[in-house]
Structures are given as C-alpha cells and as structure tokens.
ZANU-543501 format. One record per residue (C-alpha): residue number from 1; residue in one letter; chain; x, z, y. Coordinates in steps of 0.02 Angstrom, whole numbers. Each point is the difference from the previous one (the first is absolute). Last residue first. Layout:
BEGIN
 num residuo cadena     xx     zz     yy
 NUM       A      A      X      Z      Y
...
//
This chain:
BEGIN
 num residuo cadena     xx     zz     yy
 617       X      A  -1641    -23   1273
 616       X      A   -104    122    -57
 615       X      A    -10    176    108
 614       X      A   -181     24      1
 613       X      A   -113    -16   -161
 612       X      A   -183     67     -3
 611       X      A    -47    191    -55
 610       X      A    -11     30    186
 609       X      A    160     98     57
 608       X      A      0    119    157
 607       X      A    167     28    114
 606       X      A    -33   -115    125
 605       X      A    149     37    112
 604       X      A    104     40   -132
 603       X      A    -16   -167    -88
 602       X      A     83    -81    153
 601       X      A    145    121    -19
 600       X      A    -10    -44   -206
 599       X      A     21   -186     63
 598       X      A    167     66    110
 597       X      A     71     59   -172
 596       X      A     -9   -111    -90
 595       X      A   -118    -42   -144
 594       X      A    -31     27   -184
 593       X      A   -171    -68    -67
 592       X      A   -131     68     92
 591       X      A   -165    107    -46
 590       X      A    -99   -116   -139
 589       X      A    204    -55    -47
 588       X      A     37    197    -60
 587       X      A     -4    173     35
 586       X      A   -127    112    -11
 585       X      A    -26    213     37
 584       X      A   -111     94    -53
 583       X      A    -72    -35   -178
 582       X      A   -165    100    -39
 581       X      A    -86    -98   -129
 580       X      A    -95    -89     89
 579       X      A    140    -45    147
 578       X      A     94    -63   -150
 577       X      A   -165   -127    -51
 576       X      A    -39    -45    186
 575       X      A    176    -61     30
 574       X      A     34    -76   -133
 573       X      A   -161   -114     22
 572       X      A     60    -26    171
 571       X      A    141    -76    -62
 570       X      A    207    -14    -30
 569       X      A     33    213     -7
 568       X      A    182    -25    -71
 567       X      A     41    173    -18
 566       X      A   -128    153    -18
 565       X      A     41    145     97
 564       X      A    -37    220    -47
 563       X      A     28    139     68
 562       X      A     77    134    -91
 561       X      A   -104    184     -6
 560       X      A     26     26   -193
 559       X      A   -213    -25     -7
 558       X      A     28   -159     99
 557       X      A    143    -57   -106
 556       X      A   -120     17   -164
 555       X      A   -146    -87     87
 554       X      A     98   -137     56
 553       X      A     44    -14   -176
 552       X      A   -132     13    -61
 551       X      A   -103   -141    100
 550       X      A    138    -98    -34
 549       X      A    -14     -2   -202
 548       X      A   -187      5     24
 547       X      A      3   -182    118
 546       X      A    120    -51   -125
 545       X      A   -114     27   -151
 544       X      A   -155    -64     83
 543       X      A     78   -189     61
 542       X      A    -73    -66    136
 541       X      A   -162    -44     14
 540       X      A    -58   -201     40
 539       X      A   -148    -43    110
 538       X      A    106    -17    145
 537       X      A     91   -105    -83
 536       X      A    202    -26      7
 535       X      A     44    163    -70
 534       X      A    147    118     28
 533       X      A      1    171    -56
 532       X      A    121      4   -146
 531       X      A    108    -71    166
 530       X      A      7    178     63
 529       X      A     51     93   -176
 528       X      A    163   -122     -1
 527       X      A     25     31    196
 526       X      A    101    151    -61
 525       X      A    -97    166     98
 524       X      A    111     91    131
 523       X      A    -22    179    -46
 522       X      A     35    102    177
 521       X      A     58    175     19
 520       X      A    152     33   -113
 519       X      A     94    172    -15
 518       X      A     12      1   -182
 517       X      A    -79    126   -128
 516       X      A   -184    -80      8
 515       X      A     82   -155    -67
 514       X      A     53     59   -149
 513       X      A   -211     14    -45
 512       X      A    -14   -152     96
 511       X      A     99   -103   -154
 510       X      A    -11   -184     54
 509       X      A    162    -29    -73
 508       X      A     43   -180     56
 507       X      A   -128   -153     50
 506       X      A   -124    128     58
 505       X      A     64     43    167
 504       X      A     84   -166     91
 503       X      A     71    131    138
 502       X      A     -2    179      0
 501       X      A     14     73    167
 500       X      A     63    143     92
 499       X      A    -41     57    182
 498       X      A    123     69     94
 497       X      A    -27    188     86
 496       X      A    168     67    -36
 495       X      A    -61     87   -146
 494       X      A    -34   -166   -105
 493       X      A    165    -76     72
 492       X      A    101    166    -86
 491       X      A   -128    -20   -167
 490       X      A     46   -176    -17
 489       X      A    186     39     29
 488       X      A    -15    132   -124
 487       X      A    -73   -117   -121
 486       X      A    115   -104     23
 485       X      A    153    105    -17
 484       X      A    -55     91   -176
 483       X      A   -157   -103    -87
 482       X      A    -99   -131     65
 481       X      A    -73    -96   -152
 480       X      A   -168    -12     74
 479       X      A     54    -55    189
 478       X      A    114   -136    -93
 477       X      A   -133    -73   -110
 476       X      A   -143    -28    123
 475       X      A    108    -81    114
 474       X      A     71     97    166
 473       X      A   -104    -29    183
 472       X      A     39    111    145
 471       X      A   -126     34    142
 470       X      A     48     62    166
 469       X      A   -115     42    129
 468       X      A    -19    161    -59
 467       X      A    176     28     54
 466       X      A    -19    -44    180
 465       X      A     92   -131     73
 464       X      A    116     47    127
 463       X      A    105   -143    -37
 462       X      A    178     79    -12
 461       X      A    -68    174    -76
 460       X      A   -101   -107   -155
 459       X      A    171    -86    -24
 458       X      A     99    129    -17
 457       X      A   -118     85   -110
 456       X      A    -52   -128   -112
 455       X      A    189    -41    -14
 454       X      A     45    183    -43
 453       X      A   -149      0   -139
 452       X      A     57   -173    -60
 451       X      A    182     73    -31
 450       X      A     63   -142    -97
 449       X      A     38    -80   -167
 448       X      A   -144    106   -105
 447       X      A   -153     -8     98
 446       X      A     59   -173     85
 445       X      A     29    -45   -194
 444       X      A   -189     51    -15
 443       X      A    -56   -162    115
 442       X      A    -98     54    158
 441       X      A   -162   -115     68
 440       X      A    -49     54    185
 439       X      A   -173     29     48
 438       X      A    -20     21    172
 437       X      A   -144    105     70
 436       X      A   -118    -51    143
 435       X      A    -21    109    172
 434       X      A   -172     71     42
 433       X      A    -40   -151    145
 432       X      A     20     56    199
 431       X      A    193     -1      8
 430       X      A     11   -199    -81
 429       X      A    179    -48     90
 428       X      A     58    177    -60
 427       X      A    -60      7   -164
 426       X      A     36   -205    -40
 425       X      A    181     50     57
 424       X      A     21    157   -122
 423       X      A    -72   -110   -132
 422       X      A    143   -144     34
 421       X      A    152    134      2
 420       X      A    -60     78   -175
 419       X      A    -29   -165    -76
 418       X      A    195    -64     53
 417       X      A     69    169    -31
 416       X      A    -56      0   -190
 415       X      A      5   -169     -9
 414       X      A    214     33     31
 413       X      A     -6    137    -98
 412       X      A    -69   -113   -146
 411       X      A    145   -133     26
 410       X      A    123    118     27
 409       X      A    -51     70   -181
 408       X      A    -52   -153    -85
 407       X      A    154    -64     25
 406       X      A     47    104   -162
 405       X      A     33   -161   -114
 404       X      A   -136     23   -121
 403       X      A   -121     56    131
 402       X      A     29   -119    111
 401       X      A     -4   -150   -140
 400       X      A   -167     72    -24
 399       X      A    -91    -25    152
 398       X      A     74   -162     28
 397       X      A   -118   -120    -48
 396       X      A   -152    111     -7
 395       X      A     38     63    162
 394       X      A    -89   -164     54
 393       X      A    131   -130     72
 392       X      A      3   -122    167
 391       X      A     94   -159    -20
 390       X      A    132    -21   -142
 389       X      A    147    -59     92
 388       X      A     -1     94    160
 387       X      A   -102    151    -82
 386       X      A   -119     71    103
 385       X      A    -23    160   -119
 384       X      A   -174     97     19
 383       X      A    -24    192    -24
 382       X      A   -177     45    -12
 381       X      A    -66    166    106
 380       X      A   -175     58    -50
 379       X      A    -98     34    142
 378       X      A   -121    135     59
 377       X      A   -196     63     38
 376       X      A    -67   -170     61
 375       X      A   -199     54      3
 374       X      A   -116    -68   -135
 373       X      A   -103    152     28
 372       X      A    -20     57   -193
 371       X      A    124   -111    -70
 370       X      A    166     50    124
 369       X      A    110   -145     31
 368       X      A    183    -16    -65
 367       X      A     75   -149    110
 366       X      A    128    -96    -61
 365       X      A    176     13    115
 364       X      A    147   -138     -8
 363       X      A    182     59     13
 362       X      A    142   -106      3
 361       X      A    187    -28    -67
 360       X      A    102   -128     62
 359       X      A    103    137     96
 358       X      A    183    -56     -7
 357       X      A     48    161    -83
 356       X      A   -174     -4   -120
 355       X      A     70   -193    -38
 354       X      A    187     71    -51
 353       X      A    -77    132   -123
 352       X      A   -117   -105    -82
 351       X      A    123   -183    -14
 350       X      A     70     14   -159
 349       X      A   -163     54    -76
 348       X      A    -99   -143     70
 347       X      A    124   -129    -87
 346       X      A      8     88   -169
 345       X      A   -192      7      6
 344       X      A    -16   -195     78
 343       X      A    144    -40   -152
 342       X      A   -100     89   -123
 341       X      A   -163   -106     56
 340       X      A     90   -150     -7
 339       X      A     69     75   -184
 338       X      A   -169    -15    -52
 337       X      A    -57   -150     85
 336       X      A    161   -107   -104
 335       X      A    -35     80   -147
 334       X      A    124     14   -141
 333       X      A    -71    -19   -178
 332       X      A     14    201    -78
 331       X      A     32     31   -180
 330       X      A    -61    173    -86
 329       X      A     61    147    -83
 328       X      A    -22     93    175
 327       X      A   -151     64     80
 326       X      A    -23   -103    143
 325       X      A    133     74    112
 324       X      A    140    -47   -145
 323       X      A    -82   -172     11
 322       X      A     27     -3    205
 321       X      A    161     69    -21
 320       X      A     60   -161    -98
 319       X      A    -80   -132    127
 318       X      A     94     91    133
 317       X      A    147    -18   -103
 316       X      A    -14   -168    -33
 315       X      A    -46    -58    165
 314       X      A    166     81     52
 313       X      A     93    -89   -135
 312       X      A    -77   -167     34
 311       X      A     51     37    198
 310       X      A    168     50    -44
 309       X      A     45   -131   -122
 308       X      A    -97   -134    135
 307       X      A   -139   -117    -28
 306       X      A    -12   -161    115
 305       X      A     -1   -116   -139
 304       X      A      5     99   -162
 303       X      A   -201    -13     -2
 302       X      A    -72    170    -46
 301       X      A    -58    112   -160
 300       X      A     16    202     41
 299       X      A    -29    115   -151
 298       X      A      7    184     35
 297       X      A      3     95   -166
 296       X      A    -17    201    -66
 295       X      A     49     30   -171
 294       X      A    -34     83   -146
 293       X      A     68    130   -123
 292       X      A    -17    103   -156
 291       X      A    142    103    -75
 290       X      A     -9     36   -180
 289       X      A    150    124     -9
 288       X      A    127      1   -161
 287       X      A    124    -56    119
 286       X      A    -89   -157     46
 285       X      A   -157    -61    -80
 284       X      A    -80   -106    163
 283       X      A   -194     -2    -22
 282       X      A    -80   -195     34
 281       X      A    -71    -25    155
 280       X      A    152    -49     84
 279       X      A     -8   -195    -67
 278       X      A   -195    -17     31
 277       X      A     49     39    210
 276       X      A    140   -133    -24
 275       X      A   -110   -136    -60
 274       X      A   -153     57    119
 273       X      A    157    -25    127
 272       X      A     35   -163    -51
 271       X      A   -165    -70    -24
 270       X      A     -7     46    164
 269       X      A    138    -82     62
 268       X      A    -57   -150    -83
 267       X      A   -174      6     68
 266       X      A     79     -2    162
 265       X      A     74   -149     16
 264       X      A    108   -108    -95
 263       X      A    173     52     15
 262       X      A    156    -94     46
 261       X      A     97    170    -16
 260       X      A    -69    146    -91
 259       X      A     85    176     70
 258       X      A    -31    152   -123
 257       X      A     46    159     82
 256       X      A     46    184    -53
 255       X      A    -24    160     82
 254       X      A     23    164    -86
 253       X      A    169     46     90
 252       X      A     69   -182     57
 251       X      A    -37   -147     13
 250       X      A      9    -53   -168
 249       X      A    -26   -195    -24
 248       X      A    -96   -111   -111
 247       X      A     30   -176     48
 246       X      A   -157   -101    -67
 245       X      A     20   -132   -151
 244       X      A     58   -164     32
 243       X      A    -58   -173     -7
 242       X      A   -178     41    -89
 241       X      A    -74     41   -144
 240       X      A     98    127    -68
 239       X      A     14     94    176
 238       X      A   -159    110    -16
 237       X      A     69     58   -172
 236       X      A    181     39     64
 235       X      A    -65     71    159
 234       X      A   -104    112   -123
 233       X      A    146     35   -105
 232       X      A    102     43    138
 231       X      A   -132    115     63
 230       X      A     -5    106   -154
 229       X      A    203      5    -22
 228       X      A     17     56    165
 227       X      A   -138    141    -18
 226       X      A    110     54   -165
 225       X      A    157     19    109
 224       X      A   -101     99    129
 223       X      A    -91    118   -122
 222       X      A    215     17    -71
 221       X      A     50     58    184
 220       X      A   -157    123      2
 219       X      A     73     57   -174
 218       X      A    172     41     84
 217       X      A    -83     60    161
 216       X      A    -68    135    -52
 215       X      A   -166     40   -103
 214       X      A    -97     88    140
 213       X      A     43    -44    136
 212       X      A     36   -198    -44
 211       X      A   -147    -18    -87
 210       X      A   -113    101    155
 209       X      A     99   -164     93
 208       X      A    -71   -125    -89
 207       X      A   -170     45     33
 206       X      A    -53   -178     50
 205       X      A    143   -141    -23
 204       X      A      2   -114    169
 203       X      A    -13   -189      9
 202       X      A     57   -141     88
 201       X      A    -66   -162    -76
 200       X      A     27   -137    108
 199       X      A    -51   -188     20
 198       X      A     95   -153     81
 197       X      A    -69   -165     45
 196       X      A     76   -173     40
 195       X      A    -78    -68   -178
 194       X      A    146    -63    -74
 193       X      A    138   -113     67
 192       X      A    136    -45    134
 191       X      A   -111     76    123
 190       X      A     -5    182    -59
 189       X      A    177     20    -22
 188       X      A     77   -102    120
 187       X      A   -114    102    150
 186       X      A     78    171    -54
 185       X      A   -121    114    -82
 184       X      A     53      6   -151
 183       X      A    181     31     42
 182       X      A    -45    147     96
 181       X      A    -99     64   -139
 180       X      A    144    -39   -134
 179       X      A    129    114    133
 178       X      A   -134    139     18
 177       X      A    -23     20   -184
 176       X      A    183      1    -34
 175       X      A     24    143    130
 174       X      A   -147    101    -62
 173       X      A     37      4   -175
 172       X      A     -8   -129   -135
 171       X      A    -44     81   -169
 170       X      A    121     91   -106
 169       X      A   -134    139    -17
 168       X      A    117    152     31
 167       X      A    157    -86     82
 166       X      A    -89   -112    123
 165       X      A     82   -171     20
 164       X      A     65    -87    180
 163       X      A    145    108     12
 162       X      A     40     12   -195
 161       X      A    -18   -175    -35
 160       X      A    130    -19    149
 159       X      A    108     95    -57
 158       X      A     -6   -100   -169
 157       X      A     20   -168     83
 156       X      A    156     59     90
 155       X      A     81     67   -148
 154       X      A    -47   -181    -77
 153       X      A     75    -80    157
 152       X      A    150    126     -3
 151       X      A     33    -67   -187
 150       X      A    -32   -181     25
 149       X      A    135    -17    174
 148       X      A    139    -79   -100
 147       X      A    102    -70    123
 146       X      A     28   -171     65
 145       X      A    165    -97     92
 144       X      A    -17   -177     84
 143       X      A    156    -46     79
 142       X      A     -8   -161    104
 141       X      A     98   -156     34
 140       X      A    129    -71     87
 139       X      A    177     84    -17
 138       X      A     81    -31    150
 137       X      A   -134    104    121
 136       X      A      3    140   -117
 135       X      A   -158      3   -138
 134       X      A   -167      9     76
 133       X      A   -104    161    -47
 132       X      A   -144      5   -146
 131       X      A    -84    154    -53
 130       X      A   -106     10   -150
 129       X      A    -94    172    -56
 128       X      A    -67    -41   -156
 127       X      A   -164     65   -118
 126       X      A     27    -38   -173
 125       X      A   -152    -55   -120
 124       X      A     12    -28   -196
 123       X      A    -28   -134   -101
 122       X      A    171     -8    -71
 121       X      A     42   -156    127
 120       X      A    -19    116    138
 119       X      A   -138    -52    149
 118       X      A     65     64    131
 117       X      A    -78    116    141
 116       X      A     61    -36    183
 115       X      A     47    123    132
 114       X      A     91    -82    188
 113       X      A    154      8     96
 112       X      A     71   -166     71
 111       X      A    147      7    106
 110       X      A     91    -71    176
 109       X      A   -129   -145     36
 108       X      A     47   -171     72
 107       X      A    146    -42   -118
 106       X      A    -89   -141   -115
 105       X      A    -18    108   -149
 104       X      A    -52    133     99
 103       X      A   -135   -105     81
 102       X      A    -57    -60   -190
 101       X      A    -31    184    -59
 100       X      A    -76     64    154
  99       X      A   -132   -186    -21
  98       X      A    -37     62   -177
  97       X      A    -25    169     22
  96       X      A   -129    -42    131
  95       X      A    -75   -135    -95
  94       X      A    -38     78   -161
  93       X      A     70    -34   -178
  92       X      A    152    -71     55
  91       X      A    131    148    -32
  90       X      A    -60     27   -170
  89       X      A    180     67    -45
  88       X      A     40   -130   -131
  87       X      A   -106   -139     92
  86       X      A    109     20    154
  85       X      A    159     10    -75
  84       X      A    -32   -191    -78
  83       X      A    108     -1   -132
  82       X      A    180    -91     -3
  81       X      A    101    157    -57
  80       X      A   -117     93    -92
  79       X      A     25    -70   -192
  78       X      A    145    114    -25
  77       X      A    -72    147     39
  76       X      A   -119     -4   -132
  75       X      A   -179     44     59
  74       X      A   -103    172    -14
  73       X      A    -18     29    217
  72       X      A     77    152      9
  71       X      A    143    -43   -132
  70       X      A     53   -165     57
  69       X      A     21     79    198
  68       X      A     97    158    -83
  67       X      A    115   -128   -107
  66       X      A     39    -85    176
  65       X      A    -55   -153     65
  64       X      A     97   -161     92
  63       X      A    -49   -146     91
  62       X      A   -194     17    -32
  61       X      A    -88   -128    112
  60       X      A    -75     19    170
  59       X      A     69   -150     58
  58       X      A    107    102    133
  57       X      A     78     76   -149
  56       X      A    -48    148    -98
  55       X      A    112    140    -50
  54       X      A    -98    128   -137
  53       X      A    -21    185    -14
  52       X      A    -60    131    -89
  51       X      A     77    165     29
  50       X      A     96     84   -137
  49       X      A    173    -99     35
  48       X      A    111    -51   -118
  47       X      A      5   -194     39
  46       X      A     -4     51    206
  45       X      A    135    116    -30
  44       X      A    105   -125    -98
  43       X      A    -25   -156    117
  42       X      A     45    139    134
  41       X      A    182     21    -84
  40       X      A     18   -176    -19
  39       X      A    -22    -25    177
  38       X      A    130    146     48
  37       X      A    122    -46   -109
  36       X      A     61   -139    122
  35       X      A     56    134    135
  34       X      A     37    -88    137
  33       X      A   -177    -14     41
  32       X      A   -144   -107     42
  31       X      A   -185     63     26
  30       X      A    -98    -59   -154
  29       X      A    -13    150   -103
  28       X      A      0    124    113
  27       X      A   -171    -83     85
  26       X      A    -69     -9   -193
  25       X      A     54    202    -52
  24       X      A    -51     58    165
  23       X      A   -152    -68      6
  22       X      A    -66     37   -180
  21       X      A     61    190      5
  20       X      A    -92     30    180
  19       X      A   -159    -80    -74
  18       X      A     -2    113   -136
  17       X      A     45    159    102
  16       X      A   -140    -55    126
  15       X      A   -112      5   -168
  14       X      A   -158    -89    119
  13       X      A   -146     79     26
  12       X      A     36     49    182
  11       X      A     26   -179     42
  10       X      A   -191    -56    -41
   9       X      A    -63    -94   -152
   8       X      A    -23   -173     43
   7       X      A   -179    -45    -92
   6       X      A    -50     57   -200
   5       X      A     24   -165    -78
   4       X      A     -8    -33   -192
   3       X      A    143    -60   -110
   2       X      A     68   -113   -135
   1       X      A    146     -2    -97
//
C-alpha cells in the first residue's frame, strides 16, 4: 500500500485513547509475571483488537500484525510479517518523518505522531493517524498503531467548503479570496513562473439594492446566484486559453471580484471587465420579474513584487468608487495621480482642525480700488495655509474639505477676528486717511452651524471696528437660496450696519429681481465677464455682447441701489472699459495681487492707483 505525506501531525490530534490502548497492551505484554496466562492473554487482545496495529523490530520490519492492521491497509495478514513497516505506513516519504521514524527505532526519540493518506489496494484513499512508541526496554522494537482518520478528514473538508464558500452563489467568499491573494503574491509564486503580475476586477452591482427593497430578499438572493453564474462563465471564457481561468469571488453584499494571476497587462483586465460589463447587460427573468442590471468596476493591474493584499485591495476600492463617481456602468484603470491627489485631500483633511490650533493658517489682503479716483477704498481678505509638507496653499485646496468637515466654522471665525483685528490697526496707525473696509469671505455652513450674527458681534465689540467697515462675502448661490436661519442672519448683519456681498455673481442664479428682497449691498462681478474684455492690440475691440451683458448688469444693481466690483481686473484696457460703463470698484493683478499686511500699510500711505501694476512679485 502506498501513501502520500501530509508532515508530523501535532499531539493534540492524536486518539490519546488509541495510543493509551496500544501502550498498555505491548508494555503489559512483555513485562514478566508469575502469572504465565498473562502473555497469552495479551496475544489475544492485541489479535482482537479494533485498532490497527503492528510490532516492528529494530530493522524496521513487520514482526507481527493484527487482523485490524491487514484490514486498514487491504493486505493479508499473513504476508506482513517480514515487510518493510516503513513503506506500509509511508513513513519515508519526507525527511522529517523519516529521520522521527528511524530515531525511535534506534531509542533516541520517545514517539512518532504524524497523518498520512494511503493508497488502498481497491483504489480508494484512507487518511491515517500512525503513532509509533518503543516497545519495553527487553523487548526491542517498536509499536506502530493507525486509525482510521478518512471520515473526520472528509467532515473536515466539508466544513471547510462551507467556511471558505458563499452559500447563495457558491462562489469563493471573502476568506478564500484573501487566502489565494496572499498566496499570489508571495515571492515563490511569482518568481517560480508566469508573468510576475497580478490584475483585479472588483466590482459593484448598480441598483441592486432598490431589488432587494422592493422584491425581498429571496429574489435579490436568486439576482445574486444568476450574477455568479454570469461572471463564472466569463472567467471561464477569458480562462480557455490560458493556464487558469480568473478566481471569481463574492465579497460580500453586491460586491464580487475576479483576481487574474500571472496576467498580461492591462488590456487583459480590460478585456475583462468589457467582458463582464457585456455579461450583465442582458435582462435577468427571475420570479416572473425582468430585472435589469449593471455593474460598477475598479480594475487595478500591478507587478506582484512589492504589492500587498491590503494595498491591491485598497487601490481597488478607490479605483471602484471612482467609476461609481463617474456615472456608473463603467470600468475604471487605477491612476496613480488620481489617487495622489486623493491621498493630498485625505491628507489635508486629517490635518484642518489640528493646523488652525497650531496656527499655520494666514491672511493675505488684495486691494479693492475705487475706478473713478483710483483711490485704495478696501481689501479682500484671502486665507492662506503654510503647510509643512505641502508648502503654502490657496483656499482652493482646502476650502472645501472645511466645509465638508465643519472646520470651516473655527476656521472662518478665526479670519473673521484675524481681518477685523488687522483693519482696526491700519485705522489707527493711518488716523488722517478715510479708513478702508475688509472684505471677509463667509461659507453658508457658518450661516447654518454657528451663530455668525453673535460672532460678528463679539468680535466687532473686541476690535472696535466699526460695522460699516465690515464686509462679508457669501457665493452667488447661497445668498439667493437663503431661506429660514440664513436669511435671518443675513438680514440681522444687514441691520447691524455690515455690509453684504455676493461673490462670483453671474456664474449661479443671477436673478436681481430676488435679489431686491435680500439685504445685500455689493454685486461682486465673476472675473468670467472681465476677461471677455481682454485684448492684446490696441487696435482690437473687445467683445460687444459681454461689454452689454455687464453694462446691464451694473446698470440693474445700480438702479436696486447695490454697488457694484468687477474681479480679476488684469489691464488697463479693463480698466477703462468697466470704468465706461459705470463699474466702481476693481480688483485684480492691474491693482495688486494678494499681499500682507504690512505692504497694504505701505499702500496706505499712497493711497491712489494708476491703471499700471503694483504689488507683483
């Protein structure tokens, strides 16, 4: 009978009670007695006995067999004695088993305890648990007794289908997926053979939770079983040509993955996902319902070398979101600049609230200059971020990760009582200049997550700046769909004496009938309608639709009683166009670019703007 090796099985597997029975009978059955019916009567016992087992000498050759022995390994019992004991039990068949084996043999090791499978002469497999323990001291030899271990190794086998198997599609779940990516990727795999590359296919079903609302989760189970039988077919397919078809895996929920070791490169991952996206087109009939479905896919293709489970998975999933953000029933590569720039976002997120605590936040000032007498009238404040990794930041790079956070809100109080502070020094270090206005940008989640009109307040009483002095930006589209709180708040700062702006106008609503009904004072015009005034030659004319469109407008806002300023002002040209056509107030590179604060105290002192650029670095 021949075997295969499976290694020293550990002591806990062993039958203890079979082991027990086997030394007992042997050690009882050499130790010398006056009772001489005591040898015959463990010949007997060890004849009759259930448990397989077999006296070898120091040789390592069958002595002496019992029925049991014969039986589990299919040969007559009477042609043992004399075999090789080794061979019988595939004792030799790797070195570690072989060299325990020979030192109990030779009295240097107490037992042996290890699992083999058998070849049976009827063609069948039995699994074995062999133990072997030295005979007593005056009886040299061994005892080598085995157990039928097939059954528990089938139970076994089964349970462990069932863990690593998912009970509604049958595919590979999460567990098995994990433990044939982690083999993938280890350095024997990939350098033994194949390409040394390792492709993914993680992918998400669109909609496939309305299924599961609305038709239960019994047919929702039966859309997953048919999905499984779609995209093992395709790996099937894409596999037919090659070593071995992709794993398809359920991950869980809706999610499924198809993982294609030694692949070829991108091209076949993409074939693969076209492959897949093809396969869900078709209508599911389930449950007399014609369901229709697709599929969102991130598809990341990478060397093995160096590549991590967790890292292929992450990639995977960012790759994943990214073609559910693109409109879904679609396959997304991975992009290494992409998710840079998600890591920077996830990175400068993190680290908002902490940085405004350890004060790397700044605040530069660009001059707002009045057209008609070209005379420094008031500053914008612009938030700047001095990064320690990332160097120095617009607000266009963190702007919004405030507001979807909330850090917006300590952050904007914070600018708030920085601008506030700064113009109430420039007053009093300047006492014979009108004082200049500051021009601070609010976000409408500080309308909604905190008490802006209490923090004006405050603020304005800790300064000593005076209200008028105070001019708060808010984006075309949150001033015109105030409603409830905001609009109150807006109306509460409006009747304090702040000024209210609308920032960017023109790129949102642009409604000034609904904007006669708000408490706003300034239009701040988008720098879109500014630029459809730039020309190179003096020869040239700008643009007689936009000049009309602006001209209107200022018009409009004029007869409504708003002021009006016109962003990103870059040349003289501008300048003389908007001051035509009855802008008053600019703002843009022709005047300064954003500076500190100690440049706008030198700026004070001269006050008056030529139509020439000052300010530049």
């Amino acid at each position: 009978m021949s075997g295969t090796s499976e290694g020293p099985t550990p002591a806990a597997d062993l039958d203890r009670s079979a082991v027990t029975e086997s030394d007992n009978i042997y050690r009882k059955s050499y130790q010398k007695t006056d009772d001489e019916t005591e040898p015959k009567t463990y010949a007997y016992a060890f004849a009759a006995a259930t448990l397989a087992m077999a006296v070898v000498d120091r040789d390592g050759l069958v002595t002496t067999a019992n029925e049991a022995f014969a039986t589990l390994i299919g040969a007559d019992r009477a042609g043992l004695p004399g075999r090789i004991a080794a061979d019988l039990m595939d004792l030799a068949s790797d070195a570690r088993t072989w060299h325990a084996y020979r030192e109990v043999l030779r009295g240097r090791q107490a037992k042996l305890r290890c699992t083999r499978r058998l070849k049976h002469p009827g063609g069948h497999s039995v699994w074995v648990q062999v133990h072997v323990a030295p005979l007593a001291k005056d009886a040299p030899g061994v005892l080598i007794s085995a157990s039928d271990i097939s059954a528990r190794r089938e139970l076994q086998a089964r349970l462990r289908h069932l863990q690593m198997h998912d009970p509604v599609t049958r595919l590979p779940n999460r567990t098995l997926f994990f433990e044939r990516l982690s083999a993938a990727l280890e350095a024997e795999s990939y350098e033994q053979s194949g390409t040394g590359r390792i492709g993914l296919c993680y992918l998400d079903l669109d909609g496939f939770k309305a299924v599961n609302d609305t038709l239960g989760h019994r047919v929702g189970d039966r859309l997953l079983a048919a999905v499984a039988e779609r995209l093992t077919r395709v790996a099937d397919e894409a596999g037919f040509a090659r070593a071995g078809a992709p794993l398809v895996a359920r991950l869980g929920g809706d999610e499924f993955a198809l993982l294609v070791e030694d692949s070829t490169g991108t091209e076949q991952l993409a074939d693969l996902a076209e492959s897949v996206l093809a396969a869900l087109q078709a209508p599911f009939d389930l449950a007399g319902q014609r369901l229709s479905l697709s599929a969102s896919i991130g598809v990341v293709e990478r060397h093995a070398a160096g590549t991590t489970a967790t890292g292929l998975m992450q990639a995977a999933d960012t790759t994943l979101y990214w073609a559910k953000a693109d409109g879904r029933s679609r396959w997304t590569l991975f992009d290494p600049e992409r998710n840079a720039h998600l890591v920077t976002r996830q990175a400068l997120s993190s680290t908002l609230r902490p940085a405004i605590e350890r004060g790397e936040f700044v605040l530069e000032y660009q001059p707002l200059v009045g057209m008609e007498d070209g005379r420094l009238s008031g500053v914008e404040a612009l938030v700047r971020w001095h990064h320690p990794q990332f160097g120095t930041l617009a607000p266009n790079r963190f702007i919004g990760l405030a507001e979807e956070d909330g850090s917006i809100v300590p952050l904007g109080r914070w600018a708030l009582t920085t601008a506030c502070r700064q113009a109430r020094r420039w007053q009093l270090d300047h006492p014979g200049e009108p004082p200049i206005f500051v021009s601070v940008n609010v976000a409408v989640r500080q309308v909604w997550d905190s008490d802006l009109v209490a923090d004006v307040a405050e603020t304005l009483a800790e300064t000593g700046l005076a209200p008028h002095l105070l001019q708060l930006e808010l984006t075309e589209s949150a001033v015109m769909g105030s409603a409830g709180r905001p609009l109150q708040a807006l109306q509460a700062l409006s009747d304090m004496g702040v000024r209210i702006a609308i920032d960017d106008f023109g790129t949102g609503y642009s409604n000034l009938a609904y904007l006669s009904r708000l408490p706003v004072s300034v239009l701040k015009l988008d720098g879109s309608f500014v630029r459809g005034f730039q020309y190179d030659d003096p020869g040239d004319r700008p643009n007689p639709a936009d000049e009309v469109v602006v001209e209107a407008m200022i018009q409009l806002a004029h007869r409504l009683g708003l002021t009006v300023t016109a962003e990103c002002v870059e040349t003289s040209a501008q300048a003389s166009r908007l001051r035509h056509i009855g802008c008053d107030t600019g703002q843009g590179w022709l005047y300064s670019r954003p500076v500190t604060a100690d440049r706008i105290s030198e700026l004070l002192d001269t006050r008056t703007y030529a139509d020439t650029p000052v300010g530049k670095p």
